[in-house]
One Martini backbone bead per residue (centre of mass of N, CA, C, O) as a GRO file, in nm:
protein
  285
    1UNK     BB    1   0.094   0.040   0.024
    2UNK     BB    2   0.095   0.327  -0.005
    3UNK     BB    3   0.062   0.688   0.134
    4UNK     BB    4  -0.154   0.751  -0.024
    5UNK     BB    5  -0.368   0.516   0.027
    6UNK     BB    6  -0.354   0.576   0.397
    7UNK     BB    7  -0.509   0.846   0.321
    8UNK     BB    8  -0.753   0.736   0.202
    9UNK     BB    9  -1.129   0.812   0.277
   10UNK     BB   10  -1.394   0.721   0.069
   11UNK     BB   11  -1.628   0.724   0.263
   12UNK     BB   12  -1.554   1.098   0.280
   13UNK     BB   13  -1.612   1.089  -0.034
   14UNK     BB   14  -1.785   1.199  -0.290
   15UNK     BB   15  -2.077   1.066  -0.196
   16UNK     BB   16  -1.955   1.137   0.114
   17UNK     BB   17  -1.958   1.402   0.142
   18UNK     BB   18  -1.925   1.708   0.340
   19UNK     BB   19  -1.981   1.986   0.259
   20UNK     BB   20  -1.911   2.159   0.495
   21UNK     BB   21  -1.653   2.072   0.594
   22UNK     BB   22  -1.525   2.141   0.334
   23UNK     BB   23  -1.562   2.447   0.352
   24UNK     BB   24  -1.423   2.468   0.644
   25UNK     BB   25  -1.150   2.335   0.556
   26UNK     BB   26  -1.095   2.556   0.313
   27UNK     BB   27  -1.107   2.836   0.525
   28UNK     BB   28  -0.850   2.713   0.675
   29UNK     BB   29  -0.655   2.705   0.503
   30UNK     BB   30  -0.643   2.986   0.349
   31UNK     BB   31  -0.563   3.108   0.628
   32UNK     BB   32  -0.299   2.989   0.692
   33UNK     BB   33  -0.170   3.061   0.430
   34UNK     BB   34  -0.219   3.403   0.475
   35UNK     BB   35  -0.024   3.364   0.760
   36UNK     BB   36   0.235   3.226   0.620
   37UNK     BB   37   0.287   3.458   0.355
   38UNK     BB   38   0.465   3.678   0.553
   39UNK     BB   39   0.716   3.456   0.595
   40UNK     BB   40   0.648   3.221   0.353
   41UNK     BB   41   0.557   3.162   0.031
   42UNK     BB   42   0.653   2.862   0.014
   43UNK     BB   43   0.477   2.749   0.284
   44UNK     BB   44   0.198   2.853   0.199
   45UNK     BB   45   0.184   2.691  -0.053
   46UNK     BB   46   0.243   2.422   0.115
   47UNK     BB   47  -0.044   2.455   0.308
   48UNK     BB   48  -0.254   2.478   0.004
   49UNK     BB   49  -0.162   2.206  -0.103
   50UNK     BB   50  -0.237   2.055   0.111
   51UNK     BB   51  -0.479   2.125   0.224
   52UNK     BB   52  -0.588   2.000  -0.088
   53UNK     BB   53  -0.541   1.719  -0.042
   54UNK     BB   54  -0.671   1.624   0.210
   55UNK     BB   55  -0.943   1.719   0.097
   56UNK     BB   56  -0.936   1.534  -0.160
   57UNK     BB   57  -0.862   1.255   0.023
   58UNK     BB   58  -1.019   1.267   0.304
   59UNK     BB   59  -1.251   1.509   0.407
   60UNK     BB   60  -1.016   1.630   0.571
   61UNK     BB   61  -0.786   1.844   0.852
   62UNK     BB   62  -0.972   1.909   1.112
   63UNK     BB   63  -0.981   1.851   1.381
   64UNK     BB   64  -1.329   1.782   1.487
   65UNK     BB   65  -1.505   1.854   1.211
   66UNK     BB   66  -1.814   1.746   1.326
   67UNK     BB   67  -1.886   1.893   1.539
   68UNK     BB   68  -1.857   2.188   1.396
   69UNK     BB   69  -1.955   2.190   1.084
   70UNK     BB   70  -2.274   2.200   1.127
   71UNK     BB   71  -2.331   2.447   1.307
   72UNK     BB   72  -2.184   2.702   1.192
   73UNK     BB   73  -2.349   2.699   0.936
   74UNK     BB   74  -2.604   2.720   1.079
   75UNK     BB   75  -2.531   3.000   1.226
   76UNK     BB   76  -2.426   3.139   0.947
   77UNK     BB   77  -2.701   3.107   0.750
   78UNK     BB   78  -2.602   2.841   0.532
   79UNK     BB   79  -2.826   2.594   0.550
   80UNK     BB   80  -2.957   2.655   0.226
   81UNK     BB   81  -2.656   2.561   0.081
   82UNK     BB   82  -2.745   2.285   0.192
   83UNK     BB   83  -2.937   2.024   0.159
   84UNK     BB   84  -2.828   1.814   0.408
   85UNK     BB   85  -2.950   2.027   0.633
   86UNK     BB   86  -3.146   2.231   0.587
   87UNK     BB   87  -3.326   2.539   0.657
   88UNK     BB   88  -3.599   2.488   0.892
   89UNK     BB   89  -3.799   2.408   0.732
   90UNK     BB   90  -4.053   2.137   0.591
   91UNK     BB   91  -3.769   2.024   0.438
   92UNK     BB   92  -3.601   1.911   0.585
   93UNK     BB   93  -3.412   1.710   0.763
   94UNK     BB   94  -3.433   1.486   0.920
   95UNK     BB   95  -3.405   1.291   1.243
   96UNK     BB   96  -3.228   1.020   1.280
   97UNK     BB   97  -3.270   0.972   1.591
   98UNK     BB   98  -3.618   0.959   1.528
   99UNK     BB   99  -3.643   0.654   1.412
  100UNK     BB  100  -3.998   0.625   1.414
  101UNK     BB  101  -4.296   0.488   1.329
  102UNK     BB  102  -4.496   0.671   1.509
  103UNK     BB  103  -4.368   0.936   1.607
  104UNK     BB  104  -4.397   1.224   1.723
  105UNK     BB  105  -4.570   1.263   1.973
  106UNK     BB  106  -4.714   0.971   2.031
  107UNK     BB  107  -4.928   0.735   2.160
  108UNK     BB  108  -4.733   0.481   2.352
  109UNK     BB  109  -4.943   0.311   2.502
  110UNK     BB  110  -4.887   0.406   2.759
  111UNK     BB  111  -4.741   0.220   3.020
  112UNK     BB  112  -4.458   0.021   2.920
  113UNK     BB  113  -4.587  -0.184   3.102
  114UNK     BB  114  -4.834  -0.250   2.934
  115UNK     BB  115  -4.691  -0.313   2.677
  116UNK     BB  116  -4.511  -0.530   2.792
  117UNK     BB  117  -4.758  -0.682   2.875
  118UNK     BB  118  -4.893  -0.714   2.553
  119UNK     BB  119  -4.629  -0.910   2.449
  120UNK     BB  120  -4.679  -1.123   2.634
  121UNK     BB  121  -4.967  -1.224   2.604
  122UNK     BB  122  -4.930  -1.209   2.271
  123UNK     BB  123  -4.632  -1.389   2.240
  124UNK     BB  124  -4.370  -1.214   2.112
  125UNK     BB  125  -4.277  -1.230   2.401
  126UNK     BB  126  -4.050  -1.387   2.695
  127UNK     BB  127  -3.976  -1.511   2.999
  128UNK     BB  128  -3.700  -1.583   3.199
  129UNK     BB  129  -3.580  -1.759   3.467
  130UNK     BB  130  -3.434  -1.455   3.521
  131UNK     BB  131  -3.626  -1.238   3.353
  132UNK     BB  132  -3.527  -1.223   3.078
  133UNK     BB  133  -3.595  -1.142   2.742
  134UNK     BB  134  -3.755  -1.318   2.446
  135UNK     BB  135  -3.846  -1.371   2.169
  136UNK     BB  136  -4.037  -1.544   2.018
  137UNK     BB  137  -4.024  -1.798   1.805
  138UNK     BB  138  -4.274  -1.771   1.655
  139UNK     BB  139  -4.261  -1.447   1.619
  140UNK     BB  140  -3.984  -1.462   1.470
  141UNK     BB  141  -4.091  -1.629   1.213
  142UNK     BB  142  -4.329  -1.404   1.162
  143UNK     BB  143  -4.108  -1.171   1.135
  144UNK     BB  144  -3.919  -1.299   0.895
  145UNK     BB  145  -4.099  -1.327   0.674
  146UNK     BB  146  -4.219  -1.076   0.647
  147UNK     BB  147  -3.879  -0.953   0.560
  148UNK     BB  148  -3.865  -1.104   0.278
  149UNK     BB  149  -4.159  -0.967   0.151
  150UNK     BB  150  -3.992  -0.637   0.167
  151UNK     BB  151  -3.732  -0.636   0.080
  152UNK     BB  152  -3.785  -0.677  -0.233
  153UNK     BB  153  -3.874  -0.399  -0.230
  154UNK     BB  154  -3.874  -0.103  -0.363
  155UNK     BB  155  -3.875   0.216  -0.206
  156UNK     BB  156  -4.164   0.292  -0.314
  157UNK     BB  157  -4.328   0.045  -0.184
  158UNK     BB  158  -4.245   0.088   0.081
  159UNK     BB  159  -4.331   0.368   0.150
  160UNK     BB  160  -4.658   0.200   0.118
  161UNK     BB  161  -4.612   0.028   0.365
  162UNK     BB  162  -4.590   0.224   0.555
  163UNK     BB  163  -4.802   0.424   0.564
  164UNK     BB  164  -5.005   0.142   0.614
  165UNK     BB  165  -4.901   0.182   0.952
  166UNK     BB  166  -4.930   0.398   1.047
  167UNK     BB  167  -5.124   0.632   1.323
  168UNK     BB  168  -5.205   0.743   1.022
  169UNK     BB  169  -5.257   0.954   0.754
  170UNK     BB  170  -5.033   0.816   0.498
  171UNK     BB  171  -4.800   0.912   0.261
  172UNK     BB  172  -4.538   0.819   0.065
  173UNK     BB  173  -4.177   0.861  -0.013
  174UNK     BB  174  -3.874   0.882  -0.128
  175UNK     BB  175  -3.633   1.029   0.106
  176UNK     BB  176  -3.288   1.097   0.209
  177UNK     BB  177  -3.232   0.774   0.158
  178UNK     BB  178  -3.569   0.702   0.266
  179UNK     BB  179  -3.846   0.708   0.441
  180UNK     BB  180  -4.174   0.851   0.387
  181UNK     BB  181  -4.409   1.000   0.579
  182UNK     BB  182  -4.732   1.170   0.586
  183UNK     BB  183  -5.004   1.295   0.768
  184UNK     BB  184  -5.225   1.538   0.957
  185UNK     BB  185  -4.922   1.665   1.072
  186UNK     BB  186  -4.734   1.408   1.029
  187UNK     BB  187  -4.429   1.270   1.043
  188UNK     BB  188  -4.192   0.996   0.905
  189UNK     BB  189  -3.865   0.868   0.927
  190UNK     BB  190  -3.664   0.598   0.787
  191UNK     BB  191  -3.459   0.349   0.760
  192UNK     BB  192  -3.498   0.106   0.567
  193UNK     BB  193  -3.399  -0.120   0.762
  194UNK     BB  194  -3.639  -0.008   0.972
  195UNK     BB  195  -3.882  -0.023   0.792
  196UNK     BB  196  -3.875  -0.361   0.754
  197UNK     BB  197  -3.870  -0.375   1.060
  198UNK     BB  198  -4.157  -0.268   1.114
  199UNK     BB  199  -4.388  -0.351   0.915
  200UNK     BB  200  -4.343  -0.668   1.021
  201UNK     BB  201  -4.400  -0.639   1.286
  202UNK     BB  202  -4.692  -0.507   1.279
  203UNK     BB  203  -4.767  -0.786   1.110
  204UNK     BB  204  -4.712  -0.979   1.339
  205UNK     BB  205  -4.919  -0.839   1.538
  206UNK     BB  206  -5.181  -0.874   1.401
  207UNK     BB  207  -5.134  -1.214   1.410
  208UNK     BB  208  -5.148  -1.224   1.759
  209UNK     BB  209  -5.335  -0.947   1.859
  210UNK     BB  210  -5.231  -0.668   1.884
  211UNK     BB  211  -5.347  -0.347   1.947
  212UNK     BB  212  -5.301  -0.154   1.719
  213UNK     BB  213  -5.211   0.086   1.934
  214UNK     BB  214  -4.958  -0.059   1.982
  215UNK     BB  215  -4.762  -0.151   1.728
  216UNK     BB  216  -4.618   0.133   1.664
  217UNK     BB  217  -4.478   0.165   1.928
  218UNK     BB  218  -4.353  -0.161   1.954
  219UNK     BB  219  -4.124  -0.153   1.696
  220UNK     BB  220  -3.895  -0.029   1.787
  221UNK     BB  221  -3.831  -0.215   2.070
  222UNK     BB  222  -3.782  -0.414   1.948
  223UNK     BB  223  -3.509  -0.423   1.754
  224UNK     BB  224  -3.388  -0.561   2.047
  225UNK     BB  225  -3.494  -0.873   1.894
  226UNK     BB  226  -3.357  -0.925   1.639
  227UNK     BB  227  -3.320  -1.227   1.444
  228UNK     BB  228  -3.250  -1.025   1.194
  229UNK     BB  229  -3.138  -0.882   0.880
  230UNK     BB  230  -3.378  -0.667   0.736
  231UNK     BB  231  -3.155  -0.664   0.461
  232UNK     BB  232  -3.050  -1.003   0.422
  233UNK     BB  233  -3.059  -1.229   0.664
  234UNK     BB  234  -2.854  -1.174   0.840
  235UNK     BB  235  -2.623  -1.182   1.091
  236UNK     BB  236  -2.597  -1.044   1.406
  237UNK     BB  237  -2.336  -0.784   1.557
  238UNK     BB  238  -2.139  -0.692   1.715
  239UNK     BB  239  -1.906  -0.357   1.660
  240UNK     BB  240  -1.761  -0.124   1.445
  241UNK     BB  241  -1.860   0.192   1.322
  242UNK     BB  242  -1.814   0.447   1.102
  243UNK     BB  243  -1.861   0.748   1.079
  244UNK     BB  244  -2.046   0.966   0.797
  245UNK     BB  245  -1.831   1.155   0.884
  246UNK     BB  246  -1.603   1.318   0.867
  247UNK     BB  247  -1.322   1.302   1.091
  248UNK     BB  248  -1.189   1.350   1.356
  249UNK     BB  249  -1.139   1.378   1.768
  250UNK     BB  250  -0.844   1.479   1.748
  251UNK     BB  251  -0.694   1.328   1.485
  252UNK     BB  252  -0.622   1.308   1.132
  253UNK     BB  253  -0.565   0.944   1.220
  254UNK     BB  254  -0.890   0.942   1.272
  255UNK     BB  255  -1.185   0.764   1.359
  256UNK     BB  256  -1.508   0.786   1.404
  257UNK     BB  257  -1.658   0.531   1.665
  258UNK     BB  258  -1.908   0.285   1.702
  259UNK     BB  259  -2.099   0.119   1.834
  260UNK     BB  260  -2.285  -0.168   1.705
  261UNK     BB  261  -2.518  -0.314   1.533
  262UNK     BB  262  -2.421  -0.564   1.239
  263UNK     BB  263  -2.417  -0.720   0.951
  264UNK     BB  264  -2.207  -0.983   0.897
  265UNK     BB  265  -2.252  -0.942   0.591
  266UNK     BB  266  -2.339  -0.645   0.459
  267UNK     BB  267  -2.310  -0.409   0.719
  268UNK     BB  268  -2.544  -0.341   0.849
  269UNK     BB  269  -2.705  -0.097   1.034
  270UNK     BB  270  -2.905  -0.122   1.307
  271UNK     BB  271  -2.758  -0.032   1.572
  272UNK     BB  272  -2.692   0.128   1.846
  273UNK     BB  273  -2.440   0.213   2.131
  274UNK     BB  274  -2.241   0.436   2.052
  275UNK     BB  275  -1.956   0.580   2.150
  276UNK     BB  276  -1.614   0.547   2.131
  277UNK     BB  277  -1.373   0.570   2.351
  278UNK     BB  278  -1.050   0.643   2.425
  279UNK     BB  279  -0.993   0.370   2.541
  280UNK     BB  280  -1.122   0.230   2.342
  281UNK     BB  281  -1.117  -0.019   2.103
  282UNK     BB  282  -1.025   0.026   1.765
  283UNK     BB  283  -1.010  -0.059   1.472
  284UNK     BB  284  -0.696  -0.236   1.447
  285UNK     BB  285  -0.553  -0.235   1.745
   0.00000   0.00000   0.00000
């Protein structure tokens, strides 16, 4: 491997380029160029030179720039010029955070211990001997199934068996990369890997009996029982995924990382557990 080889880091670059980081970074390489160019107009070029090749090989330069450069960009009244940051209108970018087949400020099924007491009855969920919760077998593979015939769907079909089933009326279409339901004043957002999940959720929970009021507020929290990867059917695995914005959080030899539950077989990240600690093992350590 070259040591060209070593810097390029193509997840961060091409069409994974996260566009503020790289305008703050070019706009940082140009200001230290203009500072070092009073003192020695060759050293200019080469830190505006060498900034814009790192900023070309690897979609970042400035160590932490994940944590502030798209906040900074919307500080600064510019995330109308970045698409994938969104105006602050109702076209903004959902908030991949709230991945929730149910919306934002749905009524929950009341009380979580009702709900939880709800999949035990009705056999999604089973209690072992120690306490600890396990999905039910029957309801396992009655959701294996649900996802095996949503996963085969284009974006466009997933996006109207998602419709169909949200707790309100809603039409879908493929958005931001993942899947849109809206109507009635409310909107959810989800990614396709979590639309196929929660779907089939749905309907394999209105197989077994679960009241209608209840499924789609507890197809999130099911999630923590994937029998399976809902995008390929492969094994889930704990494992660590690089964070998909530019930039480490220490130093440019950094890359930020996840725990993540995420598939064997494809890569797909299903669930976070969280961000790697400073002492904690990252991915080639």
């Amino acid at each position: 491997m070259s040591a060209l080889d070593a810097l390029r880091r193509p997840e961060y670059t091409g069409e994974n380029r996260c566009l503020p980081c790289t305008v703050v970074n070019a706009v940082a390489v140009v200001l230290a160029s203009l500072v070092t160019a009073p003192v020695s107009g060759p050293a200019a070029l080469v830190v505006l030179l060498g900034g814009a090749a790192l900023i070309a090989v690897r979609g970042y330069v400035v160590p932490g720039t994940p944590a502030f450069a798209p906040r900074l960009v919307r500080a600064l009244g510019l995330a109308p010029y970045f698409d994938h940051l969104g105006s602050g209108a109702t076209d903004e970018r959902p908030d991949r955070a709230s991945d929730d087949l149910a919306g934002e400020g749905h009524p929950a099924g009341g009380d979580p211990a009702d709900l939880l007491g709800a999949m035990l009855d009705a056999g999604v969920l089973r209690e072992g001997d120690d306490g600890d919760l396990f999905l039910a077998d029957a309801f396992a593979d009655a959701w294996t199934d649900e996802m095996a015939a949503l996963r085969g769907l284009d974006v466009d079909a997933l996006a109207a068996e998602t419709a169909a089933v949200v707790p309100f009326d809603a039409t879908g279409a493929p958005r931001f990369d993942g899947v849109s339901v809206e109507g009635e004043g409310r909107a959810v957002w989800l990614r396709p890997v979590h639309a196929v999940a929660d779907v089939a959720a749905v309907r394999a929970m209105a197989g077994v009996g679960v009241p209608e009021s209840l499924r789609a507020p507890a197809a999130s929290p099911l999630r923590l029982f994937l029998p399976e990867c809902p995008a390929c059917g492969g094994p889930l695995v704990e494992t660590t995924v690089t964070d998909g914005c530019c930039g480490g959080t220490m130093n440019p030899s950094e890359t930020p990382t996840r725990r993540a539950v995420a598939c064997d077989d494809c890569g797909t990240t299903v669930r976070d557990l969280g961000a790697v600690g400073v002492d904690e093992e990252r991915p080639g350590n």
